[in-house]
C-alpha positions, 0 to 999 in steps of 0.5 A: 528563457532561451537557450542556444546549442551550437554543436561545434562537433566532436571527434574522440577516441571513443565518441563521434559527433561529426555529421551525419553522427549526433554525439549525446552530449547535445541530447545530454545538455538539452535534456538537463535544460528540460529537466531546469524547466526550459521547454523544448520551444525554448531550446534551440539546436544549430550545427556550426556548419548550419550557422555558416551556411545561414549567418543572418538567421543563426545570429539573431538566434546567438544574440536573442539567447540568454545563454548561449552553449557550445560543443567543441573539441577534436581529439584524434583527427579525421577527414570528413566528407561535407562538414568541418569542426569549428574554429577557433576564429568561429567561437571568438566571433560566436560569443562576441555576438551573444549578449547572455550567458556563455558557455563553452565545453566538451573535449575542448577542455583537454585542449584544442587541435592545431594543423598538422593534427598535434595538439596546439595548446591547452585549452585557456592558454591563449583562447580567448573565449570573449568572456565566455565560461569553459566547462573544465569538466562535464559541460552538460553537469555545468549547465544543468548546475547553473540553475538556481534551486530545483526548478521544475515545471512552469516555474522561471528558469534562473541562472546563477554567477557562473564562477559560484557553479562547481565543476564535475562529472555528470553521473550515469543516473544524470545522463539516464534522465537527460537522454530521454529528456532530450531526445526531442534534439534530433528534430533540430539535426539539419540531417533528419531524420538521416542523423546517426545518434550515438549511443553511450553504454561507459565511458573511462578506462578501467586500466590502471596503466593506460595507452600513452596517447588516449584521453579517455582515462580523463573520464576516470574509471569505466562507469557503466551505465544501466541498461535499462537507461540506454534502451529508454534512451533508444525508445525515446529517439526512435518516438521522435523519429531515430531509425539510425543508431550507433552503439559507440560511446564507450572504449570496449562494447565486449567490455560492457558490464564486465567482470573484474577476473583479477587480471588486467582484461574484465571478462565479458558479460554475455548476457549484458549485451544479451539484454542491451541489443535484445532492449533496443531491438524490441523499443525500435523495432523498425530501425534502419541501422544499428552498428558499434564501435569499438571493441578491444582486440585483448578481450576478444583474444583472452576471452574467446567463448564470450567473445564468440557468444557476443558476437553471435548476439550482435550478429543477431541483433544489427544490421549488416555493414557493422564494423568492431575498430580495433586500437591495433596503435603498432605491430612494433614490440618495442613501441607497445610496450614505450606507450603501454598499448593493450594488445600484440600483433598475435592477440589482435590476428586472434581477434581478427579471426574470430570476427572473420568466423562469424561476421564475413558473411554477406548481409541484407544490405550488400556488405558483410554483417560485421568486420574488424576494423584496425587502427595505427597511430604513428609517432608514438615513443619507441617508433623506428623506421622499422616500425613501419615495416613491421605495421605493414608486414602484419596487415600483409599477413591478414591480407595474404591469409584470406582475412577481411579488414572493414577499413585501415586508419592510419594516423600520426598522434596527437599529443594532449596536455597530461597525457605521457605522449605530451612533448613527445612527439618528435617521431612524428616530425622526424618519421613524417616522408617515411610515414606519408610514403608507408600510407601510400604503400598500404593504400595501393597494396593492401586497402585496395586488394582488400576493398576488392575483397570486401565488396567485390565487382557487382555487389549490390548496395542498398540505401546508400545516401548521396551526400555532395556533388563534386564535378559530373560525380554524386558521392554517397554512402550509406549510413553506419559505422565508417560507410565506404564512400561511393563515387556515382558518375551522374547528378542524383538527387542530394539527400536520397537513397538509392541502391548501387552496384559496384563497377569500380574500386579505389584506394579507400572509395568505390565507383558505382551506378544506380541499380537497377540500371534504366538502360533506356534512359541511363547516360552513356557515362553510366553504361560504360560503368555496366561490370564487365562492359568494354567502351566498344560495348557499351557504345553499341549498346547505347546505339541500340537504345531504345530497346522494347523489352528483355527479349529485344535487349538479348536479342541485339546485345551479346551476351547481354544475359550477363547484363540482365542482373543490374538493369531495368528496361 
């Protein structure tokens, strides 16, 4: 039997599958097909950025398939640099191909995005899936129970009617045998081995009332798997050749293993995370990368002491550039408590400063080892116009009090079926040239002093990938949690690492040149680029190319000695 996962993406409030990201649910699914009996030669892995590219070779693989899976569903929008969520258009013409089995699911179940980054419909209404099966609930439970009996082994896969199967949640037990089972999938991502495997610990929402917008109470209650799970998963990622990990699938990494205190906020379990980041360390202990995610700044504000001493672990533990995103929603009192948001403007500037205490330290790799991160929706109920100012008046007090932000994500909602926000995003529609004028706002007077605070002028920074070529530029950005992305004014090679020197800040990018800088050979573009180099400077500079040795560079370029840090003769 062969089976085909086409890997349409994800993108959920709490797990990213978006290349260069892996979500584990196509790990997960693989996994429950090793355990049906298939073997790793019978499970084949595509992204659909991958069939577009090579539509021959991946149709032969749709319609050899005797079952055909894909992953889709995109429930908070996002700008991606080299890759795009399927279409709607894309699965009808998938399955139409397929002649076995086919099934389809992952947050798609929820509904499925239209433009304009509001929920277009529900997920059967008015998709036609060509036959295919929609997983309503977990995709990877439904595949594994599409199997007749327990078959293990060299015994011949069989599948079931699929209207007989049940639909429901997998359990944590269930995705601790699947991920290690298949961890072999990472070898298929048209990115290896630059692919970042994120990484589940919960999924759910404890709270009893929940964000107005958020899908992840979908899920059900906070479901912690054990820790010994995550870090065989790990260990068997890192055999297979992994060095790039994410700890993001869950909603609050402080909350991990938390406690229930009696109140509305778990208390943190210090010695949980302890045990996690020390398990992951010691099972790949030549990593790359290993970032977060998420974090809930009301934990962090009414649980400091255990907030700090994991943060300490973190800090031990990871590689520099982490970033903890806070679910800030609005600094608006009146929209918090309309769309029962979790923390206010005070407790989340509380969370702020205790990962600034820590965190803001630069790290090996050029940026500091960990920031927060905030995030804003708009559109929300309650919203006014003085909503607006009242979210930029927060952020200028961070910026004014000397605090560092990782990054500022602002977006408009996205209303999904069942959700309270469902219908009622006329905010949205109403708000639009006032929201688009207040994004341009904070990106000119806060993103960009900020960005310059962060990484100022002649930071250097390691291993960052180049991605795409645009025009005469090569963008790149290392690999992590929301990389900053790097603007090189030259041709470099595509999937290559190279360290940086910052010259130049954007909005939200950076400008740099390779460092160090081979001043014989550089372009006359990149040694305009030079920190603190003037155009008459540099254009005496490479009037003077070649130059012999450091002793010659100095002796015809004044004050060359300022140069002498980003370049090699």
């Amino acid at each position: 039997m062969k089976a085909l996962i086409i890997d349409g993406y994800v993108d959920e409030p709490a797990c990213l599958g978006v290349p260069p990201y892996l979500s584990p649910y196509p790990r997960y699914i693989a996994g429950a097909l090793r355990e049906r009996g298939l073997s790793e030669n019978d499970i084949h892995y595509l992204t659909i950025d991958t069939l577009r590219e090579n539509p021959p070779g991946a149709g032969e693989l749709t319609g050899k398939a005797d079952i055909v899976i894909i992953i889709a569903g995109m429930t908070v929008p996002g700008k991606y640099l080299r890759a795009s969520p399927i279409t709607l258009r894309e699965i009808e013409t998938i399955f139409r191909a397929s002649h076995g089995l086919k099934v389809i699911g992952g947050p798609i179940r929820l509904g499925f995005s239209g433009e304009g980054g509001r929920a277009a419909k529900g997920a059967e209404d008015g998709i036609n899936f060509s036959d295919a099966v929609l997983a309503r609930m977990d995709l990877e439970a439904f595949v594994y129970d599409l199997f007749k009996d327990d078959i293990i082994g060299s015994t011949p896969a069989r599948l079931q009617n699929p209207e007989t199967v049940e639909h429901r949640f997998r359990t944590t037990a269930e995705i601790g045998r699947w991920g290690p089972r298949g961890a072999f999938l990472i070898r298929q991502h048209p990115d290896y081995p630059y692919c970042m495997c994120e990484l589940e610990t919960y999924r759910g929402c404890g709270r009893q009332v929940h964000c107005s917008f958020c899908t992840e109470p979908f899920y059900g209650a906070s479901d912690y798997r054990l820790i010994e799970d995550v870090i065989l998963e790990v260990s068997t990622l890192y055999s297979y050749g992994a060095r790039y990990f994410r700890i993001g699938r869950q909603p609050d990494l402080f909350s991990y293993h938390g406690k229930d205190a009696g109140g509305p906020v778990p208390k943190p379990d210090p010695d949980a995370i302890e045990r996690l980041y020390r398990g992951i360390r010691n099972s790949a202990p030549e990593l790359s990368v290993l970032h977060m995610d998420n974090a809930n700044p009301i934990t962090l504000a009414t649980y400091p002491e255990e907030s700090e001493q994991i943060l300490k672990t973190i800090i031990k533990y990871h590689t520099a550039g982490d970033v903890a995103a806070f679910g800030m929603e609005s600094a608006d009192r009146v929209v918090i408590e309309a769309n029962s948001l979790k923390a206010t403007p005070e407790e989340v500037f509380e969370a702020i400063k205790l990962i600034n205490k820590l965190g803001a330290a630069r790290g090996a790799n050029g940026l500091p080892e960990i920031l927060p991160g905030i995030n804003f929706v708009h559109g929300l109920m309650g919203e006014s116009k003085k909503t607006f100012q009242l979210n930029y008046d927060f952020l200028k007090e961070v910026l004014d009090s000397g605090l560092l932000l990782r990054r500022i994500n602002i977006r408009q909602v996205m209303a999904f079926p069942e959700t309270p926000m469902y219908g009622k995003d006329e905010a949205a529609r109403k708000h639009k040239k006032l929201f688009l004028d207040y994004k341009v706002r904070v990106r000119k007077n806060i993103d960009l002093p900020m960005l310059r605070r962060v990484v100022p002028e002649g930071t250097i920074l390691r291993d960052v990938m180049c991605e795409i070529h645009e025009k005469e530029i090569t963008f790149g950005r290392q690999l992590g949690s929301y990389p900053l992305l790097v603007g090189i004014p030259a041709f470099l090679p595509l999937r290559k690492v190279t360290d940086v020197t910052v010259t130049g800040h954007g909005m939200r990018s950076i400008t740099g040149i390779p460092y160090p800088l081979y001043i014989n050979t550089a372009s006359h573009n990149l040694i305009r680029e030079l920190p603190g180099l003037g155009r008459k400077s540099a254009d005496s500079i490479v009037a003077g190319i070649p130059y012999t040795d450091r002793e010659d560079f100095l002796r015809r370029v004044s004050d060359g000695n300022k140069l002498l840090r980003f370049i090699e003769i």
